[in-house]
N, C-alpha and C positions, 0 to 999 in steps of 0.2 A: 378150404376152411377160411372162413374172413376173422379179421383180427382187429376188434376195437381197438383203434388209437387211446391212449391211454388222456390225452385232452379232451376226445368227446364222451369218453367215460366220464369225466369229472363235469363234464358240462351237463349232462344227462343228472346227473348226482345233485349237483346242484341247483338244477329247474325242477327237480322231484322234491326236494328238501325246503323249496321256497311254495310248495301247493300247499292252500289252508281251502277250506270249505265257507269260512268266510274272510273274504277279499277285505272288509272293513277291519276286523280286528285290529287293534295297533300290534307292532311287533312283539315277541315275547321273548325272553330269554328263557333256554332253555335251564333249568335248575340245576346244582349239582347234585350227580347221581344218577339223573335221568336219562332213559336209555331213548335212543336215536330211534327216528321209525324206521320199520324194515322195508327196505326196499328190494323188489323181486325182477329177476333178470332173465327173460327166457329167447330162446332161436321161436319164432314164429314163422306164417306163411300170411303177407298181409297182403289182402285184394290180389294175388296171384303175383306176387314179390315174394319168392322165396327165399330164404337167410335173413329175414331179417329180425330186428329186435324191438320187444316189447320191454320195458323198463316201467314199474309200476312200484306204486304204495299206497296204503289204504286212502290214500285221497286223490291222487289222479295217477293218469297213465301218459305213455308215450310210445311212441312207436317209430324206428328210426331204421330207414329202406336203403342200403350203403348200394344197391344197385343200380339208385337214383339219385345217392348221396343226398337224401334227404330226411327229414323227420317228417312223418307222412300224416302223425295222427298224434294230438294234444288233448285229452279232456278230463276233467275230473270224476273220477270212479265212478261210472255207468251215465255218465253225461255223453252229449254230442261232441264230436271233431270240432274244434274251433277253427281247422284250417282247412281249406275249400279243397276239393282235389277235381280232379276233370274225368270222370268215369270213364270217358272213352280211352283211358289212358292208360286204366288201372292195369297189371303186373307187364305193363312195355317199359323195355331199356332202349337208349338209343347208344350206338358205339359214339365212343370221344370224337372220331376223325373224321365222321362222314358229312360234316355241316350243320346237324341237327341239335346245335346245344339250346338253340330259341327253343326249341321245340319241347326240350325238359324243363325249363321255366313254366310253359302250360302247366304244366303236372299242380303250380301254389299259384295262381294267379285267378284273380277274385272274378265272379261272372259279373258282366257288364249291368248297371244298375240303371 
């Protein structure tokens, strides 16, 4: 059973809480009385990473791979990933001790332009 750190729960909380649909709006306060959007938490199986989490609300999503220790997939509600991933990579772990930690930076590292 994996167990969300309770800091990147809040971290998660708060990059879902900061998604708008439009990025120009100036900031708003929220009014009093106004209820909070609902943010939904589920165990997924992402690109063949199993355990991991999707954390979503009606304006974007995220998805966070604790087997990669990473956040695999950012976009807003039926948008594209903003973050690049390496296909050839998808649902591979690499063990902590065997020399290969360059090798899980691949996994976020932009293709050469």
């Amino acid at each position: 059973m994996t167990i969300v750190r309770p800091a990147l729960a809040i971290t998660i909380l708060l990059l879902l809480g900061g998604c708008s649909k439009d990025h120009r709006a100036a900031p708003r306060a929220i009014p009093p009385g106004a209820r909070a959007a609902a943010v939904a938490v589920e165990s997924v199986t992402y690109n063949g990473w199993p355990n991991s989490w999707r954390v979503r609300n009606a304006s974007c999503e995220l998805v966070v791979v604790p087997a990669v220790s990473r956040v695999m997939r950012f976009a807003l509600t039926g948008g594209q990933n903003v973050l690049w991933e390496n296909p050839e990579l998808a649902g591979k772990t690499f063990p902590a001790d065997d020399g290969t930690v360059s090798r899980r930076h691949a996994l976020l590292q932009t293709p050469g332009v």
